[in-house]
C-alpha positions in Angstrom: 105.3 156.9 175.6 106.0 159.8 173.6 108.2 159.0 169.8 110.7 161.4 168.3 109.2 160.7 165.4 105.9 162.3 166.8 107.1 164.9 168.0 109.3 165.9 164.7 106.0 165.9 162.8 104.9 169.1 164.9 107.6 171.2 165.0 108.6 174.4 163.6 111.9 174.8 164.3 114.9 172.7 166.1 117.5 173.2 168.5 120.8 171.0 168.0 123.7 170.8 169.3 122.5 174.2 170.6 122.5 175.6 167.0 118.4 176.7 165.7 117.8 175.2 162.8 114.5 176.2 160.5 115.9 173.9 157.6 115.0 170.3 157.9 112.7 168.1 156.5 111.3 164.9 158.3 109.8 161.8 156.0 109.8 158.5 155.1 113.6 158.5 154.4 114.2 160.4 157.8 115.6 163.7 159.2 117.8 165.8 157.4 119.0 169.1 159.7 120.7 171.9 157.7 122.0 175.4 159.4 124.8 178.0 159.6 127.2 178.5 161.8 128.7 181.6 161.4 129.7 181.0 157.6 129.9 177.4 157.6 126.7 175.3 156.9 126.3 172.5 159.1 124.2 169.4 157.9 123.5 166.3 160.0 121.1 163.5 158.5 119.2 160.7 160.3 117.8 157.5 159.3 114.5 156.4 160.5 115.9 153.8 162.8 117.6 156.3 164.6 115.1 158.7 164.9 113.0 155.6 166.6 115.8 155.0 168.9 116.2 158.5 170.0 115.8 158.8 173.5 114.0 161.7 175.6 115.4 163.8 179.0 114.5 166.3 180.0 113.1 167.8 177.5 115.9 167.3 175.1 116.4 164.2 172.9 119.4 162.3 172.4 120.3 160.8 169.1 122.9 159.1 167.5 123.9 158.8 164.1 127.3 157.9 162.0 128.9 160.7 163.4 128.5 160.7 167.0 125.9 161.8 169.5 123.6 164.7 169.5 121.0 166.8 171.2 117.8 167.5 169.7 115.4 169.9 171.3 112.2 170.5 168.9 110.3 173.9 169.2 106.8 175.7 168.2 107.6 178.7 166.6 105.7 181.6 167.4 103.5 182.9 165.0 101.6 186.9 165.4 98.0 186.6 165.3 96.2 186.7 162.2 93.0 188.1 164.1 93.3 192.3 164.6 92.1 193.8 167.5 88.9 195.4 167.1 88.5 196.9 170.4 91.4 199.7 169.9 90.0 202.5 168.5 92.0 205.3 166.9 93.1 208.3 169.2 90.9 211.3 167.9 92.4 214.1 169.7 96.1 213.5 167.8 94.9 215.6 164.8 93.8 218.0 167.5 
């Protein structure tokens, strides 16, 4: 059975309440969520408990804190790789 709490410890970036959110920090005291909408931050703070309580469907995961219910959707960003590709080689006849 797959744990929030696992899964947190992977992720790049979060989806919740269908707002991305690259600020948020996940420890020992729990997970703290921080993003803008529009011009108005939005913050939404978890305690461990919680986060162990969270449940999973579909792909999304359902948690509840002081202030109601919310969805959680945790995501890889994607990164460009670091590696260059050796087999191009530069087009000689453009100086032509």
């Amino acid at each position: 059975m797959t744990h929030l709490s696992h899964v947190l410890q992977s992720c790049d970036m979060l989806l919740i309440d269908g707002l991305h959110a690259f600020d948020f920090s996940f420890d020992d005291s729990g997970l703290v969520v921080e993003c803008m909408d529009g011009r108005a931050r939005k913050r939404w703070q978890f305690s461990v408990e919680q986060i162990d309580a969270a449940v999973e469907q579909g792909g999304e995961w359902q948690v509840s804190n002081d202030a109601g219910e919310h969805r959680l959707v945790c995501m890889s960003a994607l990164r460009a790789s670091e590696e260059e590709d050796d087999d191009e080689t530069p087009d000689d006849t453009a100086e032509r």
